[in-house]
KEVEXTI-414815 format. One line per field, with one value per atom (N, C-alpha, C): residue number from 1; residue in one letter; atom name; x, y, z. Coordinates in nm, 2 decimals. Layout:
// KEVEXTI-414815
num <- [NUM, ...]
residu <- [a, ...]
atome <- [CA, ...]
c1 <- [X, ...]
c2 <- [Y, ...]
c3 <- [Z, ...]
END
This chain:
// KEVEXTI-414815
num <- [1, 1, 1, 2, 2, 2, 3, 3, 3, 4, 4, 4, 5, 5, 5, 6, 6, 6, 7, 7, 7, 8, 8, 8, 9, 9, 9, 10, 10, 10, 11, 11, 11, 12, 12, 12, 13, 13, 13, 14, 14, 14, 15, 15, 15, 16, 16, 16, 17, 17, 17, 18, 18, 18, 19, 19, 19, 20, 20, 20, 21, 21, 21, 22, 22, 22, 23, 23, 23, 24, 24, 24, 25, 25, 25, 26, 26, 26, 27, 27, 27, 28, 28, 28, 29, 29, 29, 30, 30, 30, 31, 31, 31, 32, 32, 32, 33, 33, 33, 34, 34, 34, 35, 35, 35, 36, 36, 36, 37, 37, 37, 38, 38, 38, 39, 39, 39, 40, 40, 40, 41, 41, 41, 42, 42, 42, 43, 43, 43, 44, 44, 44, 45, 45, 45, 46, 46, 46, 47, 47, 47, 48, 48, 48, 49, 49, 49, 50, 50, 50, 51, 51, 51, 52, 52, 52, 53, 53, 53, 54, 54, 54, 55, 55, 55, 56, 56, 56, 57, 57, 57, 58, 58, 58, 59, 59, 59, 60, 60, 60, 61, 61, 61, 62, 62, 62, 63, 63, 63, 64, 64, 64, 65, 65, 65, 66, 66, 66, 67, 67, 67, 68, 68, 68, 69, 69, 69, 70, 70, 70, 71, 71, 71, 72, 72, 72, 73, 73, 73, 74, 74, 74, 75, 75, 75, 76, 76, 76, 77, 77, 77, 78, 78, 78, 79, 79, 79, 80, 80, 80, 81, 81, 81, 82, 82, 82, 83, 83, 83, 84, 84, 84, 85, 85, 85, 86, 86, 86]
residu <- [x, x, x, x, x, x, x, x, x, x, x, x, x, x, x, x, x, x, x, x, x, x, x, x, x, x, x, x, x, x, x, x, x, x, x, x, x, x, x, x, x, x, x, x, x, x, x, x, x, x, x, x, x, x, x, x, x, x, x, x, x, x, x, x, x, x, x, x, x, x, x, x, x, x, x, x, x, x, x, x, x, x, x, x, x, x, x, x, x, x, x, x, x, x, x, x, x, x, x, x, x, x, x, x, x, x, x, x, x, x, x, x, x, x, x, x, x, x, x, x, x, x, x, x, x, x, x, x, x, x, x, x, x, x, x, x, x, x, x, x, x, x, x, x, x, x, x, x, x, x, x, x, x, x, x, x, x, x, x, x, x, x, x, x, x, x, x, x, x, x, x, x, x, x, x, x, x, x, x, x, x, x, x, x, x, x, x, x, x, x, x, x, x, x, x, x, x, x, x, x, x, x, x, x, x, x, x, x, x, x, x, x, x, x, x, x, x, x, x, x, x, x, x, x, x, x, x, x, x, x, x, x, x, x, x, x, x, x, x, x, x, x, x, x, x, x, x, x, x, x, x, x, x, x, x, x, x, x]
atome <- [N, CA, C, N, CA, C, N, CA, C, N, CA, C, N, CA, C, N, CA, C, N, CA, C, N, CA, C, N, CA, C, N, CA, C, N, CA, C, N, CA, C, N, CA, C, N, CA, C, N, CA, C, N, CA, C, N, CA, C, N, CA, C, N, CA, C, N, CA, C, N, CA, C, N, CA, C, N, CA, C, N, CA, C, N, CA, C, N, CA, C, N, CA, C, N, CA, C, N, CA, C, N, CA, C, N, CA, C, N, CA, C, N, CA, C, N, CA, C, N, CA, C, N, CA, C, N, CA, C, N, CA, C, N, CA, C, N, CA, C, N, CA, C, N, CA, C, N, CA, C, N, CA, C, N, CA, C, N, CA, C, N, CA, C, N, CA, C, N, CA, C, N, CA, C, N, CA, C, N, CA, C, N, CA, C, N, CA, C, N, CA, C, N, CA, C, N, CA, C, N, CA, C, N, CA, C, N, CA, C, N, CA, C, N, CA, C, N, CA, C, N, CA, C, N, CA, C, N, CA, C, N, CA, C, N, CA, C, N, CA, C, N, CA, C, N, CA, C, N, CA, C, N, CA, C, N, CA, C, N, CA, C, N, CA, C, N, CA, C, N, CA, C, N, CA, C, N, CA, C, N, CA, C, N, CA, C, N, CA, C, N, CA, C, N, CA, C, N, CA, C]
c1 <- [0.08, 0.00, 0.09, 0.21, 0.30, 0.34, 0.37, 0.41, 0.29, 0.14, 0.02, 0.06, 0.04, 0.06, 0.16, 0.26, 0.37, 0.40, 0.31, 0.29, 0.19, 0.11, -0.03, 0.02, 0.12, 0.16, 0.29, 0.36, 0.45, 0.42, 0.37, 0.34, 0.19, 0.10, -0.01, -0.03, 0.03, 0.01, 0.04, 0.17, 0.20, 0.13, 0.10, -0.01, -0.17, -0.23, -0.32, -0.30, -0.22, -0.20, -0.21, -0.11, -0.08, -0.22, -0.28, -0.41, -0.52, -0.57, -0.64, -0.62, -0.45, -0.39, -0.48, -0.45, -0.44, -0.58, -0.71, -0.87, -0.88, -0.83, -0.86, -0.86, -0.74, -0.69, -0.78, -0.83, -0.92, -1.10, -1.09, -1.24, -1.24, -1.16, -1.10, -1.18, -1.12, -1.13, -1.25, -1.35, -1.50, -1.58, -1.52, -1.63, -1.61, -1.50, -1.48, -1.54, -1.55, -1.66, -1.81, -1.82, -1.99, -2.02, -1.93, -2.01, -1.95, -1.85, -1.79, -1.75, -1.81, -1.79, -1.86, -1.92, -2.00, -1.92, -1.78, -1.75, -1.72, -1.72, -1.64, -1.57, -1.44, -1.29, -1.25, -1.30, -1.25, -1.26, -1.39, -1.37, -1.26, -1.22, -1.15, -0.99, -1.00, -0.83, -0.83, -0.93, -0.94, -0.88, -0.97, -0.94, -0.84, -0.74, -0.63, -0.48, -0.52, -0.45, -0.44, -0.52, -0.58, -0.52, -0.53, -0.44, -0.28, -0.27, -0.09, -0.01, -0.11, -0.10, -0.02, -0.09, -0.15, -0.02, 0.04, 0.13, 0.24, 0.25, 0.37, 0.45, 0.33, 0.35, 0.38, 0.32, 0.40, 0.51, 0.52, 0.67, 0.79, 0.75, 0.86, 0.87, 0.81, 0.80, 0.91, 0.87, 0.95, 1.06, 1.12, 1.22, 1.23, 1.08, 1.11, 1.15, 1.24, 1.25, 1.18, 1.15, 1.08, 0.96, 0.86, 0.75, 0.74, 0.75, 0.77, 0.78, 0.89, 0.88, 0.78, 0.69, 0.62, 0.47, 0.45, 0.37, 0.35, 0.47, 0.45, 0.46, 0.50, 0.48, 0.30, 0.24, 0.09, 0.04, 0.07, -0.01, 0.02, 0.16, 0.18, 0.07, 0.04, -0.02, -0.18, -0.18, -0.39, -0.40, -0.29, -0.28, -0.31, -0.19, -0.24, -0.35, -0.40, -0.52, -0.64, -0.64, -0.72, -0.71, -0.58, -0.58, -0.63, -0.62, -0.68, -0.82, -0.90, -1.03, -1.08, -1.02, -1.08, -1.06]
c2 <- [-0.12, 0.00, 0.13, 0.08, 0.26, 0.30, 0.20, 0.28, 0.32, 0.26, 0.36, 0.48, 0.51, 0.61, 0.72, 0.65, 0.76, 0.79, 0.70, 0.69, 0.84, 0.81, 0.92, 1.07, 1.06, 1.15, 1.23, 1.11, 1.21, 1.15, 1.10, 1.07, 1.01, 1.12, 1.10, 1.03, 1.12, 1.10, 0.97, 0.92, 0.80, 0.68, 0.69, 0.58, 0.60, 0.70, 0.73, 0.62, 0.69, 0.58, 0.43, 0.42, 0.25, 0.25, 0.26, 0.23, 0.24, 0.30, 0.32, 0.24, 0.21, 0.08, -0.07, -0.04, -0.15, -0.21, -0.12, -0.14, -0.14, -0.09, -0.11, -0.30, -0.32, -0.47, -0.55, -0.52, -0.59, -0.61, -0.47, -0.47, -0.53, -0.52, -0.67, -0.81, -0.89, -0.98, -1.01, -0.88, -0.89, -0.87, -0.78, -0.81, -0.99, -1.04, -1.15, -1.27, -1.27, -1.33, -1.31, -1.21, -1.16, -1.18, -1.14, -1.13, -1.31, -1.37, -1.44, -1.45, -1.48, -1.51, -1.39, -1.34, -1.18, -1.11, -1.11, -0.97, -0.92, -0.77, -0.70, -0.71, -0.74, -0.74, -0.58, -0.53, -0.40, -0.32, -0.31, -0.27, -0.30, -0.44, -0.51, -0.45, -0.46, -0.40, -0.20, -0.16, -0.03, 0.01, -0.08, -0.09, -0.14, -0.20, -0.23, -0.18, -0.09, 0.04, 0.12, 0.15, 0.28, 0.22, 0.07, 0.07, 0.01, -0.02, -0.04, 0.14, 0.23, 0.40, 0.41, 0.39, 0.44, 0.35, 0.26, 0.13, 0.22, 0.24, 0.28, 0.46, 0.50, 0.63, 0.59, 0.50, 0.49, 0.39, 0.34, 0.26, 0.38, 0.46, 0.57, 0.66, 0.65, 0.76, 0.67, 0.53, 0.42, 0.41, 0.45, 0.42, 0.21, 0.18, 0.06, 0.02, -0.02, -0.06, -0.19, -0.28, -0.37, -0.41, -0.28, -0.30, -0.18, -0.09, -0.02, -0.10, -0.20, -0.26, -0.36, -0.42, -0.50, -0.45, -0.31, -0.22, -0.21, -0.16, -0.14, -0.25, -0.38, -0.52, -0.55, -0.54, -0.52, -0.44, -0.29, -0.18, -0.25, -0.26, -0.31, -0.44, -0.53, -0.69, -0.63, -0.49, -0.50, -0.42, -0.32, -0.23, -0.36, -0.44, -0.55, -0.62, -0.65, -0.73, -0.61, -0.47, -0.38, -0.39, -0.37, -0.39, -0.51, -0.59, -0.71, -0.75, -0.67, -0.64, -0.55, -0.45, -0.35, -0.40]
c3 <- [0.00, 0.00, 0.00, 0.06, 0.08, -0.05, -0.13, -0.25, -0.34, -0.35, -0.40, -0.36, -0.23, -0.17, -0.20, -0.24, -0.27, -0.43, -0.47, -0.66, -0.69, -0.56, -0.58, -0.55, -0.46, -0.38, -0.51, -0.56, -0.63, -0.81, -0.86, -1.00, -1.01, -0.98, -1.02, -1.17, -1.28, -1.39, -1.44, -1.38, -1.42, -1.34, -1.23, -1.18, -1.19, -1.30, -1.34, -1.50, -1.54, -1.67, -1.65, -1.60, -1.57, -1.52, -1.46, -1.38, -1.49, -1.56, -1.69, -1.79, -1.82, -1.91, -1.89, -1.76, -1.69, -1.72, -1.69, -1.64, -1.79, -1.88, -2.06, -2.08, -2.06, -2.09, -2.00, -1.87, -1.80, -1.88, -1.93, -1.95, -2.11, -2.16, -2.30, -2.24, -2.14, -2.07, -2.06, -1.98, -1.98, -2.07, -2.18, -2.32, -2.36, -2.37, -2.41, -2.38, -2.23, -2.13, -2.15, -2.16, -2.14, -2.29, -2.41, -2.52, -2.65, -2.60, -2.62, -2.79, -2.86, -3.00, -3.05, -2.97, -3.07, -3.07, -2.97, -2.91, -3.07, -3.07, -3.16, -3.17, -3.25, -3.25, -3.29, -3.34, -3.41, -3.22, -3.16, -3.01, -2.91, -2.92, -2.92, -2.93, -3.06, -3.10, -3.05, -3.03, -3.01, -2.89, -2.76, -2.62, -2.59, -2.68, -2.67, -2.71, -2.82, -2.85, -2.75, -2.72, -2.55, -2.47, -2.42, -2.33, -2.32, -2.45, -2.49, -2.51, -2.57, -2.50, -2.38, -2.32, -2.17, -2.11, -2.17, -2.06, -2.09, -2.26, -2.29, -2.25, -2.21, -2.16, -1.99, -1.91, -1.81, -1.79, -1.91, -1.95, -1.95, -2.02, -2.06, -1.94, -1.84, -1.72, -1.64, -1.65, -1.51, -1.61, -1.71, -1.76, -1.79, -1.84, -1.89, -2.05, -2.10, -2.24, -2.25, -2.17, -2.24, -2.21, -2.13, -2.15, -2.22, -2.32, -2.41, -2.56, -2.51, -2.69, -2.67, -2.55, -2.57, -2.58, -2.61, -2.59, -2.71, -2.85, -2.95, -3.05, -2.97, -3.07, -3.06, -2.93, -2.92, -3.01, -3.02, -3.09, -3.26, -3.28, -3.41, -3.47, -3.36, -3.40, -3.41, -3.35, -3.31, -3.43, -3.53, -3.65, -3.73, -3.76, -3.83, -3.87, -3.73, -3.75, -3.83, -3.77, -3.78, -3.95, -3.99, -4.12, -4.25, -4.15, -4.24, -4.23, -4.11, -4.12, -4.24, -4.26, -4.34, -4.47]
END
């Protein structure tokens, strides 16, 4: 708990992100559950963009390189598929 606290206390922005990343990729999970073979994929790859965003901007705050490039091999795979939808 002390380090919430001191995430809130000194990088709001960056434990706002990760935290928003985070509840994107979760609420993936629950369309997938709740709507199973309906889900949208195009919603899908959307909410997944937003939150490979959102990882990679507090990747680059924590000084991570390799949840950064694992961020943009995501955004790269959900562009692709987006692309082979259309």
């Amino acid at each position: 708990m002390k380090w919430i606290k001191e995430d809130w206390k000194y990088n709001k922005f960056r434990l706002i992100c990760e935290t928003v990343g985070s509840l994107c990729f979760i609420s993936i999970y629950i369309l997938l559950a709740w709507y199973g073979d309906s889900a949208s994929i195009m919603n899908i790859f959307f909410i997944q963009i937003v939150g490979s965003v959102l990882h990679i901007i507090n990747a680059y705050l924590r000084k991570s390189v390799n949840l950064i490039t694992l961020n943009i091999i995501v955004i790269c795979i959900a562009l692709f598929g987006i692309g082979r939808m259309l």
